[in-house]
Structures are given as C-alpha cells and as structure tokens.
N, C-alpha and C positions, 0 to 999 in steps of 0.2 A: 101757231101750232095747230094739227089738225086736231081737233074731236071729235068723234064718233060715238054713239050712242049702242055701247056692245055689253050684254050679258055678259058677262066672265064666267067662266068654268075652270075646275082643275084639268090642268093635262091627262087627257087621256091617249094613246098610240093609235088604238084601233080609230078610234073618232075622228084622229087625225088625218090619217092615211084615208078610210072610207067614206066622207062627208067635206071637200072643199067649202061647201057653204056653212060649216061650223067652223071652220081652222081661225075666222076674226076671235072668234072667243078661249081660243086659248091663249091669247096671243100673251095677254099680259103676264099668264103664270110663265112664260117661255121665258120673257124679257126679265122681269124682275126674280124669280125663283133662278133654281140651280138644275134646273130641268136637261141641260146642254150643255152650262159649260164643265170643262173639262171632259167633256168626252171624249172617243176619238172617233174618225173617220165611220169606221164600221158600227161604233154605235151611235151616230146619228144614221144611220141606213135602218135600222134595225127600229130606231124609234120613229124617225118622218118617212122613211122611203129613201127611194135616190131622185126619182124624176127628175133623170138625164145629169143627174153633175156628178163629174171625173173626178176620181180619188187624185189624181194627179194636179188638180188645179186646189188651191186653199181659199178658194171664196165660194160657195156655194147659196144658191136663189131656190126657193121658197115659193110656190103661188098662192096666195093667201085672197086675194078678192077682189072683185071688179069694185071701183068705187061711182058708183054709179050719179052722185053729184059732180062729181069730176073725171076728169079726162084721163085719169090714172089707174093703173093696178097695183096693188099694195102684195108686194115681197117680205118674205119673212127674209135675212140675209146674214152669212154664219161666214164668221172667219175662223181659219185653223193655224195656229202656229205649232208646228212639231207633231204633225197628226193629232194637238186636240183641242178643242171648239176654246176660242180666245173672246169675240166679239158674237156678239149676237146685235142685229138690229132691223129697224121697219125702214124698209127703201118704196120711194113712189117710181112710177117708171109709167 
C-alpha cells in the first residue's frame, strides 16, 4: 500500500476547485466522510468542478497530484450509479 505523508483538512469546495496543490489533503475527508456520496451528477459539478467529464459517461477522474517519488499521478475517481455518486476512490495512472 502507498503512504504518503499528507496534512489532512476538512473539505473545503473553494480550496478544492482553486488550489490543485491542496486537493492531496482533502483526500481522506472525501474517501472516508459522506462528502459525495450520494450526490448527484450536478452536485459533484457544483462541489469539485467538472474538468472535462460528460454527464453522459458514470465514471468520472479527478486530478489530484503528481507523485513525484513515482512515475504516477494520483486520481481522485467517482462512480455513479442512477445519477449519484456510488464509489469513490484513489486510482494511480
């Protein structure tokens, strides 16, 4: 498993949207709070943004940070079943 050495913060929107080099540290309130799920489509837009994913597609990606010991970038990554947020998870790519 990876570990990273990251501040945690509560969720904030504005923070999120305006500050990529914060988005590691919200990560955990995303994953383990109730921050997302059950939302729907439109309020995940409203709370992260859209950058670039189609209402039409039920998997939507996250850019959350370059990992700079490894060869990877870390995704924030939301599934939707019936228009609202089902999975939440961190994908390496």
């Amino acid at each position: 498993m990876l570990l990273l050495r990251v501040r945690h913060c509560s969720f904030e929107s504005s923070l999120w949207k305006s500050s990529r080099e914060q988005r590691i540290s919200h990560l955990k309130n995303i994953l383990e709070g109730e921050v997302l799920l059950s939302k729907s489509k439109a309020e995940v837009v409203e709370l992260l943004g859209d950058e670039y994913n189609h209402y039409y597609v039920d998997r939507w990606k996250y850019f959350v940070t370059d990992l700079k010991s490894l060869p990877y970038k870390m995704y924030l990554e939301i599934e939707f079943r019936n228009n609202a947020v089902s999975v939440c998870r961190v994908k390496l790519v």
